[in-house]
N, C-alpha and C positions, 0 to 999 in steps of 0.2 A: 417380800414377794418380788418376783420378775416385773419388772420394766420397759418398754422400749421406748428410748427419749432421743430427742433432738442436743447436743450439749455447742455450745457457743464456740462456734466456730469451726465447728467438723461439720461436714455433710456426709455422712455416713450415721447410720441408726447406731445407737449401742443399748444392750440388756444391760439394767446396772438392780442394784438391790435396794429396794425400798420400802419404808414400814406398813404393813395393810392399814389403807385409813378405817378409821372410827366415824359412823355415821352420825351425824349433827341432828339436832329435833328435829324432822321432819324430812330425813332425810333417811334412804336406805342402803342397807348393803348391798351390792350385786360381784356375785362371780364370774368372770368373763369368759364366755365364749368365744367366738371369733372380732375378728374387726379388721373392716373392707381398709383399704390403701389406694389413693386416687390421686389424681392431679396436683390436688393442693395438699398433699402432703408430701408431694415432691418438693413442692416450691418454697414449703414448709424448712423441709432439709437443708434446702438448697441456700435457706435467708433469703427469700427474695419476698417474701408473703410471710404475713404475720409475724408474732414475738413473743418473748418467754413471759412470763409469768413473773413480777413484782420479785426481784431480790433475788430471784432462781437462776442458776447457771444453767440449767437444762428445762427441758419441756416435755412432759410425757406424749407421746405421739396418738394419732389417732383422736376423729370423730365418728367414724361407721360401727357401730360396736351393738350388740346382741349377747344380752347374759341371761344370769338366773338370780334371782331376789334369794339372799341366803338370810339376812337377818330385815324384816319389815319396818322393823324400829317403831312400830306401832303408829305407822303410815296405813292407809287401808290396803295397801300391796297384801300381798300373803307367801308365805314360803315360798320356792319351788315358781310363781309366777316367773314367766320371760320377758322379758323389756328388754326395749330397746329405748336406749336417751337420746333426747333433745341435743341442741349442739350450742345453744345463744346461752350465757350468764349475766346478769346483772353487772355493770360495771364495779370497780373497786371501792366506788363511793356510795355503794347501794343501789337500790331499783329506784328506775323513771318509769314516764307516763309511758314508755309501752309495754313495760316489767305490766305496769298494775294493769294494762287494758289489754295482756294478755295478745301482745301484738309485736313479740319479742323481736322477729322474724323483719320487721320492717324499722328496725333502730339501725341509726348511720353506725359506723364504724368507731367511733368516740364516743358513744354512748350505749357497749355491750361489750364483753369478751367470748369469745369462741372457743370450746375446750376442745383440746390439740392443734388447736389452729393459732389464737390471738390472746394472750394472757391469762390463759387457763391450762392446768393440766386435760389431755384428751384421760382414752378411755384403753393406752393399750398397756395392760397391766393387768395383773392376775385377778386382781378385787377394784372396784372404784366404789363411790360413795353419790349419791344424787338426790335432789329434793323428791319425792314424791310427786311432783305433777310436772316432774321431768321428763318419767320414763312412762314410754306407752308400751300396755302388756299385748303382747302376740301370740296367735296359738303356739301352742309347742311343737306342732308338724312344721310350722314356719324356720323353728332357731337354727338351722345349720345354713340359712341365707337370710337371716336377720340381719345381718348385716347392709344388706342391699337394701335396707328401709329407707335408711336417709337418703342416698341418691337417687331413688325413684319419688320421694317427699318433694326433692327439690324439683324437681319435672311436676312433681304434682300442683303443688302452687304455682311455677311460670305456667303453665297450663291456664289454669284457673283465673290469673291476670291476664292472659292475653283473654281468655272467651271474653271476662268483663268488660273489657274495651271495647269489646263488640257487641254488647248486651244495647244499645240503644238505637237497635234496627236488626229487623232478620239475617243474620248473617248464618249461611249454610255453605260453609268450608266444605270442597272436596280432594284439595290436594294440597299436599304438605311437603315442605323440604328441611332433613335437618343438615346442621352442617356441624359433623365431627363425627367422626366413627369411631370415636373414644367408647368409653362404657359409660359416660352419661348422654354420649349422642345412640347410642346405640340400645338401651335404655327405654328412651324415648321412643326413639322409632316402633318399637313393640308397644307401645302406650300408646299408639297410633293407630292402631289396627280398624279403627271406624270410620278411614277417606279410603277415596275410591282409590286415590296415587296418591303413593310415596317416595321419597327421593332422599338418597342419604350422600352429601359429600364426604371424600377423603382424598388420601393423599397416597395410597397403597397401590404395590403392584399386585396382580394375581402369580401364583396363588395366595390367597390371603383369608387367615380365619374370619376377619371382621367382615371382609368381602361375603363369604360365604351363609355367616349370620342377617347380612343385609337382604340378599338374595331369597332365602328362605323364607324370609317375612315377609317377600312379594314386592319389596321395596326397588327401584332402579338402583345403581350406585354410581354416582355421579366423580370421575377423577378429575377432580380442580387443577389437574395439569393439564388437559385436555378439553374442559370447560369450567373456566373458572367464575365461579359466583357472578360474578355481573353479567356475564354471558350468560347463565341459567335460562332467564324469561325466553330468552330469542331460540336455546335447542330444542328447551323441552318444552316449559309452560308456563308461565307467572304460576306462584302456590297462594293459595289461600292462608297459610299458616307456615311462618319461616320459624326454625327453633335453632338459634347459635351456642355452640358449643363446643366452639375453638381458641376463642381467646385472642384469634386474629384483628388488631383493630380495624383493619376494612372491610372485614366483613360486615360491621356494624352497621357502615354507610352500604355496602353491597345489599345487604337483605332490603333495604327499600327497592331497589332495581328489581331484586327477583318476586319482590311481591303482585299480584294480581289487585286488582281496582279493590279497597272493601279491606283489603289482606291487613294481618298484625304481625309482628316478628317479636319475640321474645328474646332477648340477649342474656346469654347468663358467665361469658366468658370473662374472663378478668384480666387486660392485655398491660403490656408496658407501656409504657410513652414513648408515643412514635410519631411524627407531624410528616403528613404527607399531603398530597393537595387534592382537594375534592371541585365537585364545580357548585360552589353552595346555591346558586341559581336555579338548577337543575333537581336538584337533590330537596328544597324546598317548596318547589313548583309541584313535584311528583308526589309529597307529601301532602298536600295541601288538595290539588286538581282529582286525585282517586282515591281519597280518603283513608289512607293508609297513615297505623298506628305502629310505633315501637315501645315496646314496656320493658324495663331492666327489674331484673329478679335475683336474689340471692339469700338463702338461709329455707327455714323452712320452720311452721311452728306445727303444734301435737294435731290438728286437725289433720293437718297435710301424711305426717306419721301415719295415722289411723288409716287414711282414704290409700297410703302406698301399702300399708300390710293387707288391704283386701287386693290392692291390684297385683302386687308379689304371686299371693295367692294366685291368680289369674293367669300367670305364665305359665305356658307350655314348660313341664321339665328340661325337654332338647334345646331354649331357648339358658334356660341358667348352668345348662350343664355346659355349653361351650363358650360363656360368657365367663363364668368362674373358671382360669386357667392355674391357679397355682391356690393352694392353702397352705402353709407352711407352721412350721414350731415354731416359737420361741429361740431356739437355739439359729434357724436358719430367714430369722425376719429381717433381715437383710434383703435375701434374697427377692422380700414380696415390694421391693422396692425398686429391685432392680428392673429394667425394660425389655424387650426383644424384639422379634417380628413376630412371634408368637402370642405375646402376652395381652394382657386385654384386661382381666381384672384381678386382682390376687388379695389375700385373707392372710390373718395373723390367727392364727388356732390356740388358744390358750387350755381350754378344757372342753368336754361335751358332757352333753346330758347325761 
């Protein structure tokens, strides 16, 4: 079967030929349909994030992935179901305490693998193989953006974490800032849709699709050249709910400045090591004096799956139809890796229904 893998020391994708795996007791066969390509599989590419797989010179690429159950293996799956997989594995030394408590999602980095990301093969190849309570089944009007499950999973749990911080008093958010006009900040923002204001930073000139996507959804769009993050409170308004998804490390300390009294920020970026100077004085006073909280989120486990294939469902068509800018073959998956002014979110098409 077709491949697209990471191989050591090239950053560029290549197709190579590989045997269709054999599904294990309680695991199933799945034919692949598409699979999304985002940030961290650039970075992937690039060796800057994550690592191959025990003894393998290469890494099958891809976590976003939407297929079709072909053999059940006498899992309760059934033929023809669509699933979509989970992204966390048990470590190489077998499952821990949050394998069994079912809390996959919140193991540090040393105690999980990531398939296409950290020590696992992902899922972009013709066939993959996965445990059964891996894959959450989706309608089938869903599969040609099955794909977009997991990145809206991951917004679905930092969601879910920040209200809980907030769960220990009335808190009724009515304005929101995200910061990234990527396709998980962008994402987001339509998962917003129930405050009165929204507010999306970037970094684009007009004309600009994402711009245009921003706008549509009623949201302001804030150019961080023109007001950047710690200026936010003073133009527009402290938010009740800041959502990061830049990867910037100061925005990390910023999102407290632009929170309102009550407010939580959610961080989900993944930055380098960068030491620059903060006023910790300042920065811990404002934390402390309006009661504002930050939560760091990343991964997503089957609940969060389930909760993003109802909200999937819930998007306007016009909202994924110019959010999905490229689907490409096999032959040309390269290209869904490559960047533009144009690009925004892009797909590996392996087969369809």
């Amino acid at each position: 079967m077709d491949a697209v893998v990471a191989r050591r020391g090239a950053t560029a994708p290549t197709v190579i030929d590989k045997p269709r795996p054999e599904p294990d007791d309680g695991e199933a066969l799945v034919r692949t349909l598409r699979v999304g390509v985002d940030g961290t599989d650039r970075e992937v590419l690039a060796g800057t994030h994550g690592g191959f797989p025990d003894g393998e010179d290469h890494l099958v690429l891809g976590h976003e992935a939407v297929g079709v159950v072909v053999d059940p293996n006498g899992t309760d799956l059934a033929a023809d179901d669509v699933v979509v997989p989970t992204v966390r594995r048990p470590p190489a030394d077998g499952a821990n305490g949050y394998f069994e408590r079912g809390q996959e999602d919140m193991a540090p980095p040393d105690r999980c693998r990531e398939r296409g990301i950290d020590g696992a093969h992902g899922f972009m190849a013709e066939y993959f193989t996965s445990p059964a309570a891996t894959l959450v089944e989706i309608p089938e009007s869903l599969a040609p953006l099955g794909f977009l499950v997991e990145p809206v999973s991951i917004s679905e749990k930092a969601i879910e974490h920040a209200y809980a911080s907030r769960s220990a008093f009335d808190w009724r958010p009515e304005s929101a800032l995200v910061l990234g006009n990527g396709p998980l900040g962008l994402i987001t923002l339509a998962m917003l849709d129930g405050y009165d204001r929204t507010y999306c930073v970037g970094r684009r000139d007009r004309p600009d699709p994402t711009v245009d996507i921003i706008e549509r959804l009623g949201a302001t769009y804030v150019d961080s050249r023109e007001t950047p993050v710690a200026s936010f409170a003073a133009v527009h308004e402290p938010a009740d709910f800041v959502y990061e998804a830049t990867g910037h490390a100061k925005h990390a300390i910023e999102t407290v400045a632009a929170l309102a009294p009550g407010g939580v920020g959610a961080l989900l970026g993944v930055p380098e090591s960068w030491t620059f100077e903060v006023d910790g004085g300042d920065f811990h006073k404002d934390m402390v004096m309006n009661n504002k909280a930050l939560v760091g989120s990343v991964n997503s486990a089957a609940g969060h799956f389930r909760a993003a294939a109802d909200r999937l469902a819930g998007f306007p068509s016009w909202f994924t139809d110019a959010l999905v800018t490229d689907v490409v073959g096999v032959e040309g998956a390269a290209e869904a890796f490559a960047t533009d002014e144009r690009t925004i979110k892009t797909a590996v098409e392996f087969d369809t229904l």
